[in-house]
N, C-alpha and C positions, 0 to 999 in steps of 0.2 A: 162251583157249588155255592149256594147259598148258603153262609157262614149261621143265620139261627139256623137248619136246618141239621149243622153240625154239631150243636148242644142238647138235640133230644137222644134220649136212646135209641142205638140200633136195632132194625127188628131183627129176629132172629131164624137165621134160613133151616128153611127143616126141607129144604130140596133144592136140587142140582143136577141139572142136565147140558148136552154140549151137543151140537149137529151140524146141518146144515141144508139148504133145499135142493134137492131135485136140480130145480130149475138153476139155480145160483150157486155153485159148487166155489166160486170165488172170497165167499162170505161165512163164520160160522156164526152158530145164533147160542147165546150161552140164555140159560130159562132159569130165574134162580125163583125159590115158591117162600114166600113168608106167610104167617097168618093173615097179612091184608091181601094175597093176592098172588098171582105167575107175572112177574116183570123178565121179558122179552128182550136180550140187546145184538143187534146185527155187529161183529168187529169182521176187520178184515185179517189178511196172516200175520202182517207186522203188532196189529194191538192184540191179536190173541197171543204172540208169541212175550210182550212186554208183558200181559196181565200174567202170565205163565211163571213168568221170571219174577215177577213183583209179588206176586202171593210164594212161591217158593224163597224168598229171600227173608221175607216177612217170618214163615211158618219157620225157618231155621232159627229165627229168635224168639218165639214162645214161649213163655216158662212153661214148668211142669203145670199138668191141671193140679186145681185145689179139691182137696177128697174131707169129704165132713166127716 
């Protein structure tokens, strides 16, 4: 990853979807939707299984949300 690209803010996903094709049942396709756009990514079982783990490990250390 391109490190300035790691100093703007992140856009913010207002959608999430998970599947996979018909034709390509070896592959899922995760669609994540931000305001610029639907970004498409092909992983196979082992990296959906890692991203699985890595966001679950992640989301276990969140603080509480901040309430105004």
């Amino acid at each position: 990853m391109n490190k300035s690209n790691m100093r703007k803010a992140p856009e913010l996903l207002t959608g999430f979807a998970t599947g996979w094709p018909e034709q390509q049942p070896d592959i899922m396709v995760i669609s994540m939707t931000t305001e610029k756009g639907v970004y498409d990514f092909a992983v196979n079982k082992e990296q959906a299984l890692l991203i699985a783990r890595t966001i679950q490990q992640t989301a276990e250390n969140l603080g509480k949300p901040r309430t105004a």
